[in-house]
matplotlib code that plots the C-alpha trace (Angstrom):
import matplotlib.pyplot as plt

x = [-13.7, -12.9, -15.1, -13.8, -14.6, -18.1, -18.5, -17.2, -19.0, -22.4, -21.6, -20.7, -24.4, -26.3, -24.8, -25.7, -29.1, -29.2, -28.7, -30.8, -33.8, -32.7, -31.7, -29.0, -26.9, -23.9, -26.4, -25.8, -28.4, -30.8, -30.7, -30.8, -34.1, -35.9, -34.5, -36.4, -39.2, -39.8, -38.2, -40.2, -37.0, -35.0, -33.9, -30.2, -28.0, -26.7, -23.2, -24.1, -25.5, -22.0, -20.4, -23.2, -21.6, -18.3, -17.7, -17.1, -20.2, -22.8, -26.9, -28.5, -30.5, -34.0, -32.4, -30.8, -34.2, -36.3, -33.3, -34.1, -37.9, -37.7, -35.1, -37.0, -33.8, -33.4, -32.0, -29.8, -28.4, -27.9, -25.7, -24.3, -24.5, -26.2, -29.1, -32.7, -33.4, -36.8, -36.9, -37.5, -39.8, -40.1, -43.5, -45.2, -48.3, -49.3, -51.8, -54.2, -55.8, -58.7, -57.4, -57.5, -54.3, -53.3, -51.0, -48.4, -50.4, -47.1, -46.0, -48.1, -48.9, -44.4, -44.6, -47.4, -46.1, -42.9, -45.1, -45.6, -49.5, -49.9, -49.1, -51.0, -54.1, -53.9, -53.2, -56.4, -58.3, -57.4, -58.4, -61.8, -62.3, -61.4, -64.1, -66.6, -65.6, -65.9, -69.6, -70.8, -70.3]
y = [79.6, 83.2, 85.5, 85.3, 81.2, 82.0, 84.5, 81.4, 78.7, 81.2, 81.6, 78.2, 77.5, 80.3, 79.2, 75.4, 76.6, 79.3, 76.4, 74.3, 76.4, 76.7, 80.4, 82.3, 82.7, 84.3, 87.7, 89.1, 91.5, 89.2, 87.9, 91.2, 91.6, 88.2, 88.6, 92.3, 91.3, 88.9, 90.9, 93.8, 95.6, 98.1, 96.4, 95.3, 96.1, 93.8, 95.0, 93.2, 90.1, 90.0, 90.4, 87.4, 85.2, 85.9, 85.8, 89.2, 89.8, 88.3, 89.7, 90.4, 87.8, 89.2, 88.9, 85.1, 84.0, 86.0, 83.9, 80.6, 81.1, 81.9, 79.1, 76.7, 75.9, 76.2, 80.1, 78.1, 75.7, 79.1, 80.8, 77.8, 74.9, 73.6, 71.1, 71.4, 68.8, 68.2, 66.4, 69.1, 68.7, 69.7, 71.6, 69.8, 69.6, 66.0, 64.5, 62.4, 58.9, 61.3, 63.1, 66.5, 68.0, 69.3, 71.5, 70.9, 73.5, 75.3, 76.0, 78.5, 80.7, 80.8, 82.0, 84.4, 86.3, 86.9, 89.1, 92.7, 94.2, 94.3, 90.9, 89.6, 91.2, 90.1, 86.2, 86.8, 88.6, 85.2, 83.3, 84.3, 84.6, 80.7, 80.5, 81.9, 80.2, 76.8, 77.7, 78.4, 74.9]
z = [-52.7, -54.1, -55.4, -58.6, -58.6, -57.5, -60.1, -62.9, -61.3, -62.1, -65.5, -66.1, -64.7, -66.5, -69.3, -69.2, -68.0, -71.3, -73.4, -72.0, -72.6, -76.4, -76.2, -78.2, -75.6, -78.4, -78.4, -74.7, -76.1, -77.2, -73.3, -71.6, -73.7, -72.7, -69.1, -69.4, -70.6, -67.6, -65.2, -63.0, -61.7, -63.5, -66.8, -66.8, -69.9, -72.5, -70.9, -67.9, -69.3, -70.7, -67.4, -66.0, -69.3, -69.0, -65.3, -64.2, -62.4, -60.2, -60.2, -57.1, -55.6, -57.1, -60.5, -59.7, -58.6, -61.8, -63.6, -62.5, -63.3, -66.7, -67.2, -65.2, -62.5, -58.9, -57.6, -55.4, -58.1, -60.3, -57.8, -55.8, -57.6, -55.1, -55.6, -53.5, -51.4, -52.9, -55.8, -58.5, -61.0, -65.0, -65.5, -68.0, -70.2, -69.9, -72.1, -70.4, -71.7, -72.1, -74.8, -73.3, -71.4, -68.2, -67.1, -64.3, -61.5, -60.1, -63.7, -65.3, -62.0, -62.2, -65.5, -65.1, -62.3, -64.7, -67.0, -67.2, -66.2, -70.2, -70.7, -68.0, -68.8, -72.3, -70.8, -68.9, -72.1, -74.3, -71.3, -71.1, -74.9, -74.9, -72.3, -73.9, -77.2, -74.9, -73.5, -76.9, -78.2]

ax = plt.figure().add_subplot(projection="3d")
ax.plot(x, y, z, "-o")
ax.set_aspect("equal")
plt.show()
């Protein structure tokens, strides 16, 4: 396999995996911003993200695997094709006969760590307000 079929098997993947999770994927710009957003290394441009679409260009591994968090797929599946031996596994928020819910355990710690210090402190800030709320009842 050439480079150049690695670099269209990724796309074709992304892309699938882009529309998967519901996302414009016809505003490279509008992806370079959510990818940013979720993303702790330098940002990438929306010139890039149209490289990544169309093809041209592969992300370095620390991008492929931030990738795959945010649109809930395997880093290997994103830039192999390649499926995990362990059965994956959709996070989920599963209501219980209780009524209450409960939230898949390895999913929100994922999405967590893809947030920027402001964002995670105001997760934490709404997490103990709803605390508080909860003791007061």
């Amino acid at each position: 396999m050439t480079l150049a079929d690695e670099k269209q098997g990724f796309s074709k993947r992304l892309k699938e995996a882009i529309r998967r999770a519901r996302i414009d994927m016809s505003s490279p710009t509008l992806v370079a911003r959510e990818f940013n957003l979720r993303y702790h290394g330098n940002p990438v441009s929306t010139q890039a993200v149209r490289k990544w679409l169309s093809g041209k260009a592969l992300p370095s591994q620390d991008k492929i695997r931030a990738l795959g968090l945010w649109l809930d797929v395997s880093a290997p599946w994103l830039r192999f094709g390649e499926v995990e031996r362990k059965e994956e596994r959709q996070p989920s928020m599963v209501r219980q006969d209780t009524g209450s819910y409960r939230l898949d355990h390895g999913w929100p710690s994922k999405k967590f760590d893809l947030l920027n210090d402001t964002h995670r402190r105001m997760v934490v800030e709404i997490i103990h307000a709803l605390l508080r709320l909860e003791g007061k009842q």
